[in-house]
N, C-alpha and C positions, 0 to 999 in steps of 0.2 A: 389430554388433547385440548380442553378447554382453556387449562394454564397456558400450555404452549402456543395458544392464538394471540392468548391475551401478553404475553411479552414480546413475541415475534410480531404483534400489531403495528408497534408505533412504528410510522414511515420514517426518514431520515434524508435532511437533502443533498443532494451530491454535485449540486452545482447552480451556479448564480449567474446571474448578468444583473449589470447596474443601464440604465440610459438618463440624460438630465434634460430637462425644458429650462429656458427661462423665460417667464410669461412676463407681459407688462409688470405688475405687481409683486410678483412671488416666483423664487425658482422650484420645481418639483424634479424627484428623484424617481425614478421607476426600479424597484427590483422584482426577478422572476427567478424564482425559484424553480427548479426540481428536483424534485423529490423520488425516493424509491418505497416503495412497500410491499411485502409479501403479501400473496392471495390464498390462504388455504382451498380453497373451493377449485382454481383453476390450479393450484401447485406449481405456482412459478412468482414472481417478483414483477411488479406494476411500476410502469413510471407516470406521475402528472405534474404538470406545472401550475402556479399560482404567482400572483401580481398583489406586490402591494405600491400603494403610492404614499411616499413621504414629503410633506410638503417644508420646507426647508425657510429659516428667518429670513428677513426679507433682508437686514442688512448685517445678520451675520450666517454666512450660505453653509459655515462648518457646524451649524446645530438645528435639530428638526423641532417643528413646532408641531406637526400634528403630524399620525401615519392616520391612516385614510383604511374602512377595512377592507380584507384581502378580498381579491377576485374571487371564480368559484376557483374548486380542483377542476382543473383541466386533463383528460387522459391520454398522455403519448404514446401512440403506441407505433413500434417496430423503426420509433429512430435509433440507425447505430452512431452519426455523428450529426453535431452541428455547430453553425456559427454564424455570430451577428458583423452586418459588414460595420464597416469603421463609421463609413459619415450618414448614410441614408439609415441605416437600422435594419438593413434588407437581411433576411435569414436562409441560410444555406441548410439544406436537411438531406442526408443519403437517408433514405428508409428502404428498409427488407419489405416486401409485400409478394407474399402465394410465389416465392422462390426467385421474385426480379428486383433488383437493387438500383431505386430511381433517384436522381440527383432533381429536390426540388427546392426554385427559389418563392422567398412569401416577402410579398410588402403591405403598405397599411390595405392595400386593393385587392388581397387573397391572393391565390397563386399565380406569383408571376409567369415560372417557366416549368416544366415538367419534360427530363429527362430520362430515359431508362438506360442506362449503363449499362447492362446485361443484355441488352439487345445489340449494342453499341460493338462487342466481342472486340473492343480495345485491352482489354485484361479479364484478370479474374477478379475475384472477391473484392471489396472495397475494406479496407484494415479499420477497425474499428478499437482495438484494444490501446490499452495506455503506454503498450510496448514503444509500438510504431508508427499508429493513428494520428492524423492530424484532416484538421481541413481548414484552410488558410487564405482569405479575401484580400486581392492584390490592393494597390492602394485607390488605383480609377473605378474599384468595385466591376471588373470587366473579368477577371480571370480567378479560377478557386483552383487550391494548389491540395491535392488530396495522395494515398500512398495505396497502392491496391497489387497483388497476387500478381507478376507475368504472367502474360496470356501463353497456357499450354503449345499452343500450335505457334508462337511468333517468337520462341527458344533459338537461339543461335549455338552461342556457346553450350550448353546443355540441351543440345536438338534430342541428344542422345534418349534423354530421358523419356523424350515424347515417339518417336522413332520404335522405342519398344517399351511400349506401357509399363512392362514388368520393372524396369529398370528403377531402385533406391533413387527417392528425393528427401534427402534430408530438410527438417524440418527445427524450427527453434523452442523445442521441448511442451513441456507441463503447460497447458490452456493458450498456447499458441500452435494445435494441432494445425497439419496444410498450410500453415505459414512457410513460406520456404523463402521467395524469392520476391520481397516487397519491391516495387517499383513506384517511382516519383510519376505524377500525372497532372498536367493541366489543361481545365476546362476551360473553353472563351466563350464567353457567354453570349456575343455577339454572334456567333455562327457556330456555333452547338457543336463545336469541334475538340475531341479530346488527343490528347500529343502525349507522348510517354519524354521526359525530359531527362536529353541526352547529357552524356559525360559521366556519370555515375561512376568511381572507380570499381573494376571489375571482381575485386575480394570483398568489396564494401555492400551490407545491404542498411538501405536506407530508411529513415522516419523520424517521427515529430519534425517534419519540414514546416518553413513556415517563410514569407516573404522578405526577402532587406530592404532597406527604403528607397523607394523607388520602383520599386518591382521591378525590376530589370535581373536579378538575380534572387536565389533563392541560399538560405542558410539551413543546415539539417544533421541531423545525428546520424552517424554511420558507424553498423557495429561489425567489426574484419570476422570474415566466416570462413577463412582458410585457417588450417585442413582439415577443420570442422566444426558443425554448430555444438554451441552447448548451450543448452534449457538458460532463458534470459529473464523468466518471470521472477519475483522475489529475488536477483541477482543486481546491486548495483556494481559487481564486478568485474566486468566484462570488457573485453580492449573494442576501443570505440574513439570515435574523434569528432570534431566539427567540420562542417565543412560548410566551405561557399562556394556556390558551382551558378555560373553565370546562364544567359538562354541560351547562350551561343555554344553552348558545349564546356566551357572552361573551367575545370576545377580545381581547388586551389583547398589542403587542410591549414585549419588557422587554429588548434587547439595542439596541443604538446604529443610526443608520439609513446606510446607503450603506458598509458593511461584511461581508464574510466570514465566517461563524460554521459550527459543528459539535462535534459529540463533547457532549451539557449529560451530566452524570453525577452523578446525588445521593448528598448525604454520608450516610452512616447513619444520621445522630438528623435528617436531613432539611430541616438549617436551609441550607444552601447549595450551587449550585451551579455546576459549574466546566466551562469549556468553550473551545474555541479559536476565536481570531478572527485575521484578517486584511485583506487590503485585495483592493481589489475590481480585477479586470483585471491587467493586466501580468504579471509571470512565473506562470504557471499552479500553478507550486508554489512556496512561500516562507516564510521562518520567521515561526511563529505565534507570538500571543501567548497566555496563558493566564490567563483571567478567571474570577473567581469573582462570583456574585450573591446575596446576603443575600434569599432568599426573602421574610423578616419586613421588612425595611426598603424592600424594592426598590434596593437601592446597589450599584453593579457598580463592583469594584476590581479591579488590577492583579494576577493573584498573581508571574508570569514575564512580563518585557518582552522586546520584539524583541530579538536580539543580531546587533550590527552587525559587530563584529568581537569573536571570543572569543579569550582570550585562551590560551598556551601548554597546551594538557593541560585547560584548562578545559571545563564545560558551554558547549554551541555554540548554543543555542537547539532551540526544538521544531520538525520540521516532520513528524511521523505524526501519524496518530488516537489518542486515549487508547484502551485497551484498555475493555472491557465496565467493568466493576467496577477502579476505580486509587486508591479510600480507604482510609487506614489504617482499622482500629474504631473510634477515638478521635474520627474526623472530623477530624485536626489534620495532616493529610501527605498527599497525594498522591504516586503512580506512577507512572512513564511511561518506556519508553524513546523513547531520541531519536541521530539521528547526530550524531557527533562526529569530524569529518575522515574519517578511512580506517575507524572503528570504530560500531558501536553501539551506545551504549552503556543502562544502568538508574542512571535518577534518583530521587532522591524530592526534593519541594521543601516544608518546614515551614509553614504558614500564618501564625504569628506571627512570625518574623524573615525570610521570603522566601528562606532560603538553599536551597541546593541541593548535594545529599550525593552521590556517584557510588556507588553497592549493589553492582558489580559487582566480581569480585575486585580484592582492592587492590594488585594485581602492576604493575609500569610496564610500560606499552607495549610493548616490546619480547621480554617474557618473557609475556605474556597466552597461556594456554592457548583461550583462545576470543575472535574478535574479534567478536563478534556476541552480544548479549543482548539476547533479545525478551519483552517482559511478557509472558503470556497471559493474568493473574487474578493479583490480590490481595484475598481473604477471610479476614477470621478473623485479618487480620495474617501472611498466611501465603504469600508470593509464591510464582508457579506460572511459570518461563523457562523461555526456548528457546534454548537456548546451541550454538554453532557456530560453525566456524572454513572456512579455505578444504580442510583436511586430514580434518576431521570432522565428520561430518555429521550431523543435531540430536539433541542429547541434551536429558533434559528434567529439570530439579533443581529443590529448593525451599529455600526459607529464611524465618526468622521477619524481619519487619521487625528493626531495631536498636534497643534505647535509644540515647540521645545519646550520640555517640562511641564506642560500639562500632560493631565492624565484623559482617557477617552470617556465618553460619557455613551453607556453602551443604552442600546434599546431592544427589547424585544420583540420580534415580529409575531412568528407563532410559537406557543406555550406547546408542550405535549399534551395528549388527552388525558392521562392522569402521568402522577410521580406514584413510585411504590414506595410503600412503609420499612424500607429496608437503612437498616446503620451501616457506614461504613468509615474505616479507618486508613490511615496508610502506617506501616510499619517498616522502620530501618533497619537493618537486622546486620552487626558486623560478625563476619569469624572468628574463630577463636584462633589462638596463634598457630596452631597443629593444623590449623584447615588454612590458613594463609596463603597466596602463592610467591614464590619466593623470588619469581621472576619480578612481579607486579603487586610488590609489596602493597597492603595497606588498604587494600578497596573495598568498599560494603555493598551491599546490594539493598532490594525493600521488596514489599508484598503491599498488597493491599484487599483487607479483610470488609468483608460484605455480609451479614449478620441479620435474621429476621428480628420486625423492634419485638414483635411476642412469643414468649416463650411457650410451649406447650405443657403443662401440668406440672412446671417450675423444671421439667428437667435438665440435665446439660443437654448441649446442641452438637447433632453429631456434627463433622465437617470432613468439607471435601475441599482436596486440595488440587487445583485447576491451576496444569502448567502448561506454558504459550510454547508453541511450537519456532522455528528458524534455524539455530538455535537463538540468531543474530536479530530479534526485533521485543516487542514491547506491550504489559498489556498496561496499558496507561489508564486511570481513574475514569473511564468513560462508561455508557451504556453499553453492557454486555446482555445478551437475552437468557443465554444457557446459564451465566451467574443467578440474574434475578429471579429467575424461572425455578432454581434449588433453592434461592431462599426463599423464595412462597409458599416453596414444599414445605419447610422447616428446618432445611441446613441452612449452615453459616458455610462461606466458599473462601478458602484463602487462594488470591491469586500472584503468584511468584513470580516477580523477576531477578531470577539466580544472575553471577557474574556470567556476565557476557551476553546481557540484554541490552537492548541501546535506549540510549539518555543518559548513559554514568560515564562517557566517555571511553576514547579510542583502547586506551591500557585496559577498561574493562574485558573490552570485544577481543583482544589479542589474547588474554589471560585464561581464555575455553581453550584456545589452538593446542591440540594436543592433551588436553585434560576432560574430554568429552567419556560419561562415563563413570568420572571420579568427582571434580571439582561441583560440577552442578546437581551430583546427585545430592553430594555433600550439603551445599547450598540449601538443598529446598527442603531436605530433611532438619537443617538449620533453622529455614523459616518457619518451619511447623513446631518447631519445641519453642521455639520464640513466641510464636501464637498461643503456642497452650499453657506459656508462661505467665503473658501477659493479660489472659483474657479466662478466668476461671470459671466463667461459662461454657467452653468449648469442653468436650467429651471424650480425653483422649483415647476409650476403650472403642469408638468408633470415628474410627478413619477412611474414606475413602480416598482414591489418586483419580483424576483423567488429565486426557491431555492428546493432544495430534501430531505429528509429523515427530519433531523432536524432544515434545512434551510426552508421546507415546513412548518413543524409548525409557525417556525421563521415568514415565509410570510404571513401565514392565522393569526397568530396573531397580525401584524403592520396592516393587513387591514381592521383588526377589533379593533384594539387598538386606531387607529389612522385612521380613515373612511374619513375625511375630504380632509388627506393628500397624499396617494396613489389612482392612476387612474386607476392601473389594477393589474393583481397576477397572478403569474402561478405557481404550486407547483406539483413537482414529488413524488408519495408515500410519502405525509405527513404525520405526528402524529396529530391525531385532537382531541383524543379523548384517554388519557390517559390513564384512568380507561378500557372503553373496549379491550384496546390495550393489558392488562396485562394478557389475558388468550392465546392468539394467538400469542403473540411474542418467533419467538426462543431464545430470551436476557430478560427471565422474571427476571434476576436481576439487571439486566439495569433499568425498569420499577421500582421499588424500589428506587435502588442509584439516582438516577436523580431526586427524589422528596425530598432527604435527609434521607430517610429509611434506615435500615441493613437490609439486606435478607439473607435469607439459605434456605436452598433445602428445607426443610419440612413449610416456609411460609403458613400459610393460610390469603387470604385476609380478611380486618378486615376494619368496615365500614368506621373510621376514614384515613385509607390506601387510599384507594377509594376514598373520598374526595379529599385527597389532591392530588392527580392524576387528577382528573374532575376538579379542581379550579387550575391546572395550565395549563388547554387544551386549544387552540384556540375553539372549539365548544361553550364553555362557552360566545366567544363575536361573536357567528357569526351572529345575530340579530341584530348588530352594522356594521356590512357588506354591504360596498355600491359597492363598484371593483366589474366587471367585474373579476372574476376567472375562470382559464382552469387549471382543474386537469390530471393529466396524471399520470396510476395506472400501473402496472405490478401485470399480472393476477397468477405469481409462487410469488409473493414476499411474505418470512417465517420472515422477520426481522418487516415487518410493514402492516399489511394485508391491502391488497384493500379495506377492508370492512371500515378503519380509510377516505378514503376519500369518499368515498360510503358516509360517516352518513352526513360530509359537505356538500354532491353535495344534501341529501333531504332535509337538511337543508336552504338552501339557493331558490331549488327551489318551496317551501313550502311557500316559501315569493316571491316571484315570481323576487327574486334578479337574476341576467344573472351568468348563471354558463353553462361552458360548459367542458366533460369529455370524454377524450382518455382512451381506454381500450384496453393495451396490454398484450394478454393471454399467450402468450408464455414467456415474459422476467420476468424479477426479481427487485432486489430490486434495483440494480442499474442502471436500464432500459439502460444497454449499446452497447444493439445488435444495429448491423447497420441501419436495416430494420425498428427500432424504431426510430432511431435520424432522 
């Protein structure tokens, strides 16, 4: 318990604002951070903010002469959204308090206005999540454009549902529970008047709105929920479009039809904006492309295309959300980080020549002080990361964007309260020609190994082998706690991104479809002979596997695939059991794609379907199960039902094999409440 305070300690920030002065003398920078930290004591996650001042040369404004030290921590508590206006600095805050959700504004003079929206019974809920969440300051700083829950009782088309309680409302899956029916809303701050903003098309539910210039109309993501929702978390999949819908009612899609969209972010002088798209079905996460739209013309160009295969050390394509704010001042460069094989890295991509610059220290690979660079805010030209390695845990620096061909001169704001004594490597690890895929010749994958620096009484180190769940995402060289937390114990942690992780590009992500089962078991049992090749310290007579959602499969299948070779398993809401997984998942086209299937909404299962779902489950070898397993389920999880680890835990103890199982009723699918860790 003591370890696990002590790694799960370090806070981590999740978001920045920049503001500028320029005083007679000298221009100064303000950045404000917040931060998140876990509370053992209370069993839940803290947010506070902190202020530092960087005071800037006086006659070169792109390099800081002195940062000033930080304010205190400040404690936030029960904000779900906020946001700073453009010209005054005035700050918008929805906060939850004792069950009422109040819309308040704060200027240098403390609180300006105090609204209770929940008394208001203009809607329900105020959306808070990264789904749909927005809150968005018109340009006169007179109107906030925010997305919240229709009001129960003011249902027209869907009266039905309120008419008789009993009556299904479908909802948009896994930690977007009671989401059902987001609606656009704006506040006038002048007469404390809230409007639900008409014209919305009727298949379309809307979010991430945000103002076009001029505030006269509004631009916003719209995801088609005919002829039914499917689970949108973890899903950049999803048919969705842009839209401009004027006050007057009029709306108008300005993004392509039967395509993927999210992230619109306008440029500062407001002539364009940029946003990600992809394709619609198939692997649930996958590299985007990144488009920009000429407001004035209506022309949507290419600014970054898919990357199929990238090349050595190169940019690997996008596959995260742009951060809030990712323009240069200029409006001529965007920002964004993105994965890059085992790392994460900070890009900017130019507008006129499309090229793409790597901002992150210019150290090779292999000497990188931090594998991990995460934007949080670029304002003012003045990037705000979250830099972190597997050793050290988030520190948070700034730096001025570059002119051409300079490189950034980065500074540190806050240090973490300590780094751990831990090594860590990254490892490339290619197939051998018998494990190749034939479709998508040629592709490698990597790991990256975390190691205590002492050994205990010279012996080998046993190791546990920790695989990332998706199957479609990445564990990139950053601060993990559950890693550092086993090497303090005295393991070494290999952690694997088998083909069909992202940062290795598009052909990677295509080359699981239909090989789920075979190809990445292969892989990461790959990685593990590779490790214990390379590193004659590790132990290979003890092994462990864990892992979650897809990493769970991943483990119940190596300790059933390979019985001899693994001494124990732990797996969080794993997939065990493919076939019954297909009626109860909110991603029932996931359950399709990932076997090699096409799905569409009107699917009926077909017995050949079913097969091949059952013959790529761990269940199929769990009668070749000799580990020692501890399942651990979440009792709301909609993306992977407890019931998939349920069929293992009678399965195994039917054979009277040692299985032992956590059941937590309150969490989800990504079991990340605190009270569970």
């Amino acid at each position: 318990t003591g370890l696990y305070g002590e790694v799960s300690g370090p806070p981590a920030p999740v978001s920045a604002h920049v503001s500028e002065e320029q005083l007679p003398e000298v221009r100064t920078f303000t950045v404000t951070a917040e931060w998140s930290q876990s509370d053992l004591v209370r069993g839940s996650r803290l947010r506070y903010s902190q202020q530092w001042t960087l005071i800037a040369d006086s006659n070169h404004h792109k390099s800081i002469r002195t940062v000033l030290p930080p304010g205190p921590c400040a404690p936030v508590a029960g904000e779900l959204v906020s946001a700073v206006s453009p010209i005054r600095g005035q700050r918008a805050v929805v906060r939850e308090t004792s069950g009422h959700q109040l819309l308040e504004i704060w200027n240098h003079h403390g609180l300006r206005k105090c609204l209770n929206l929940t008394a208001l019974k203009e809607h329900g809920r105020v959306y808070e999540d990264v789904q749909f969440g927005c809150l968005s300051w018109s340009e006169c700083e007179q109107k906030l454009l925010y997305v919240a829950e229709k009001d129960k009782n003011t249902h027209d088309g869907e009266s039905a549902c309120r008419k008789d309680r009993s009556v299904y409302c479908e909802d948009w899956g896994e930690a977007l529970n009671n989401k059902s029916v987001p609606v656009i809303f704006v506040l006038n701050l002048q007469n404390g008047s809230v409007s639900e903003l008409q014209g919305v098309p009727p298949d379309v539910s809307p979010g991430q709105a945000l103002w076009a210039p001029g505030s006269q109309s509004v631009v916003f993501v719209g995801w088609y929920h005919e002829p039914f929702r499917l689970g949108l978390r973890f899903c950049s999949n999803r048919r969705s479009a842009i839209f401009k819908l004027d006050l007057g009612g009029n709306c108008e899609c300005v993004s392509g039809s039967d395509l993927s969209v999210s992230c619109p972010r306008l440029s500062p002088d407001g002539s364009t904006i940029v946003y990600l798209q992809g394709r619609v079905f198939g692997p649930h996460n996958q590299c985007l492309s990144l488009q920009q739209l000429d407001l004035r013309s209506r022309k949507t160009s290419t600014l970054l295309e898919v990357v199929n295969r990238p090349l050595t050390g190169e940019f690997a394509g996008v596959y995260e959300a742009l951060p809030p704010c990712c323009w240069s001042a200029d409006s001529q460069r965007v920002v964004f980080s993105s994965a890059r094989r085992n790392w994460k890295d900070l890009y900017m991509v130019d507008r006129q020549s499309n090229k793409v610059t790597s901002l992150s220290d210019s150290l090779p690979d292999l000497s990188k002080v931090f594998g991990s660079w995460k934007l949080l805010t670029v304002q003012k030209d003045l990037m705000v990361v979250c830099c972190s390695s597997p050793n050290t845990p988030p520190t948070l620096r700034v730096g001025f964007l570059p002119s051409a061909g300079e490189a950034v001169t980065w500074q540190t704001l806050q240090q973490p309260v300590m780094t751990f004594d831990l090594l860590w490597t990254v490892l490339d690890v290619t197939p051998p020609p018998e494990e190749d895929n034939t479709h998508y010749s040629g592709l490698d994958f990597g790991a990256i190994l975390v190691k205590p620096t002492r050994r205990l009484h010279e012996t080998k180190i046993p190791l546990v082998v920790f695989i990332h769940g998706g199957p479609h995402s990445q564990f990139p060289a950053e601060w993990n706690s559950i890693t550092a937390g086993l090497a303090q114990l005295g393991f070494a942690v290999l952690m694997v991104n088998y083909r069909g992780s992202t940062g290795f590009g598009q052909d990677s992500i295509l080359s699981l479809i239909g090989n789920i089962g075979t190809q990445d078991v292969k892989d990461v049992q790959r990685a593990v002979l590779t490790a214990l090749q390379s590193d004659i310290t590790l132990d290979p007579k003890r092994l462990a596997v864990i892992g979650g959602s897809h990493g769970g499969f991943l483990s119940c299948h190596l300790v059933g695939q390979y019985p001899e070779f693994y001494r124990a398993c732990a797996a969080r809401n794993p997939v065990i059991n493919a076939a019954t997984l297909l009626g109860t998942s909110d991603i029932v086209d996931w359950r399709y794609s990932s076997v090699g299937l096409q799905y569409s909404y009107d699917q009926i299962p077909t017995a050949e379907a079913l097969a091949a779902m059952l013959e790529k489950s761990p269940i199929t070898h769990a009668a070749q199960i000799k580990a020692p397993v501890l399942l651990m389920l979440g009792g709301k999880d909609r993306r992977v039902s407890p019931h998939q680890g349920l069929e293992l835990y009678k399965a195994l103890k039917s054979r009277a094999s040692p299985v032992r199982l956590l059941w937590f009723p309150e969490d989800g699918h990504s079991l990340s409440r605190v009270d569970t860790q």
